[in-house]
N, C-alpha and C positions, 0 to 999 in steps of 0.2 A: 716639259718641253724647254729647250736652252734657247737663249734669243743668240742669233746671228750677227755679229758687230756687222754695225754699216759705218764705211767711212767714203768720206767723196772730195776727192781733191781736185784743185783747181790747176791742172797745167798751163791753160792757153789765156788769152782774155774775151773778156765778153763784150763783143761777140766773135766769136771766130773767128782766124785766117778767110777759111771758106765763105764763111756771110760777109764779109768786109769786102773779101773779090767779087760775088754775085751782087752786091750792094752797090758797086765801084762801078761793072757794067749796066746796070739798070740806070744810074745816075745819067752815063753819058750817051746811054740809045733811049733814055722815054723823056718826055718834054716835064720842066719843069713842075705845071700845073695839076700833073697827075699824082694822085697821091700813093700813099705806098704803106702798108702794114705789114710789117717783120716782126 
């Protein structure tokens, strides 16, 4: 059995365009006090 090169590169940063915008509305529609796990 031949093993399958695995490679994983990093284009974007972490965390995401996408988590950074859904991260940016949640800031400005939930009140401070509530917390938040991403």
């Amino acid at each position: 059995m031949t093993a399958i090169p695995q490679e994983r590169r990093l284009v974007t940063a972490i965390p995401g365009p996408k988590s950074r915008e859904l991260q940016a509305r949640r800031t400005a529609a939930v009140a401070g006090g509530v917390g938040s796990v991403l």
